[in-house]
C-alpha positions, 0 to 999 in steps of 0.5 A: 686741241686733241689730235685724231688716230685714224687706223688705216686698213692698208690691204694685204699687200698690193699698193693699188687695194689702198683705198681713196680713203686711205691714202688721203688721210696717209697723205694728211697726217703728219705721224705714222706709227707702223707695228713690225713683228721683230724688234730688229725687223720692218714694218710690212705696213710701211713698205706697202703704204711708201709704194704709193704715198710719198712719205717724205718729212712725216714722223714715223714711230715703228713699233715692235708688237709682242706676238700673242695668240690668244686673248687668254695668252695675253692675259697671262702674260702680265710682262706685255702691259709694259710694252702696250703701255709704252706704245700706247703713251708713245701715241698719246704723246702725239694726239696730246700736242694735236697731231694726227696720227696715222696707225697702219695695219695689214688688212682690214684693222677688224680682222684679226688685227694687231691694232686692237690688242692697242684699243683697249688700252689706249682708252684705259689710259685716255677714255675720250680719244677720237679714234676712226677705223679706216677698214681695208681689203682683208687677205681672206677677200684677196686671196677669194679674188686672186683664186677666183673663187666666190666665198659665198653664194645665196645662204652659204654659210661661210667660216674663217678660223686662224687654224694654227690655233684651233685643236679640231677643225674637222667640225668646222669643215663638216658644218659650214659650206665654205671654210677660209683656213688663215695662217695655215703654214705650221699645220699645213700637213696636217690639214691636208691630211684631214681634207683627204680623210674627209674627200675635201682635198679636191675642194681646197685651193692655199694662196700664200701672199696675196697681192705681193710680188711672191704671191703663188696659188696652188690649186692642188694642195699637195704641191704645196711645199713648206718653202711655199708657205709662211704667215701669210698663206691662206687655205679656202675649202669650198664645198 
């Protein structure tokens, strides 16, 4: 009999946004697979979900995820098939003998996740995989939370853009009442330059880790410096 993969949306960071949900399918299955971003680095999912699931005698498979921007940038480099490849038949593996497998991500796995740059290619491989999405607290609803600020209100119209891969985000900030800016740290100077243009830098709020142990809010912007912010800084303008 096939195993199941659930992917779990483990939050942004705090232990305790780990829904009931999550941590008893955490808790039922007996193989962990945990993407990193360096080859030679940990798992961030796995360090929250150990907070508070205790991991003891489970297998868990830490995967170095290539780091694409775009959908088009995966595209055109054909070298990251064999990556996704080995991945993906690692996990096969697993459900092939009957496991369950447990996917962690950061957030929710529907948002801007690295899981579904996986999906497509698991189910090349295997057409009938039962594969169950988990959704989690997304770092946009923590970071709205953690700055006490409403995303959205009546017929506001809300935006969230990655704006280290956007060339032009004036029109964004012109057309939508609330704009959630995620992974702003390589372009940081820039945004807050464009907010003062545009009188919006009284608007913004940047929240850098949220739910972590190092989280830090900045409700004037400018006292943001580059020490402050990494990956997962998030910037929320707010008409």
């Amino acid at each position: 009999m096939q195993g199941i993969l659930n992917v779990i949306g483990v939050g942004p960071g705090d232990p305790e946004l780990l829904t009931l949900k999550a941590v008893r399918i955490i808790k039922e299955s007996p193989v962990l697979c945990v993407p990193k971003g360096r080859e030679e680095g940990s798992s961030l999912a796995l360090s929250i979900v150990e907070k508070a699931v205790d991991l003891k005698g489970k297998e868990i498979i830490e995967s170095h995820f290539p780091m694409v921007k775009t959908r088009t940038q995966r595209e055109e480099k054909n070298g990251l098939d064999d990556k996704w490849n080995e991945i993906a038949e690692t996990i096969l593996g697993k459900l092939r003998k009957g496991a369950y497998v447990a996917f962690l991500t950061l957030g929710d796995p529907a948002l801007y996740s690295t899981f579904f740059y996986l999906y497509d290619k698991l189910l090349e491989l295997q057409p009938d995989l039962d594969i169950r999405i988990i959704p989690g607290v997304s770092s946009v609803n923590a970071s709205a939370a953690r700055a006490g600020i409403s995303l959205g209100l009546g017929n506001d119209r809300i935006a969230v853009l990655p704006a280290n891969y956007m060339n032009d985000l004036k029109p964004a900030l012109e057309s939508f009442d609330t704009v959630v800016l995620m992974k702003v740290s390589k372009v940081f100077n820039e945004i807050v330059e464009m907010l003062s243009d545009m009188n919006l830098i009284e608007n913004a709020v940047c929240i850098s880790n949220a739910g972590m142990d190092d989280e830090k809010i900045f409700r004037n912007i400018r006292e943001a410096g580059e020490e402050d912010l990494n990956y997962f800084s998030t910037l929320i303008v707010k008409k």
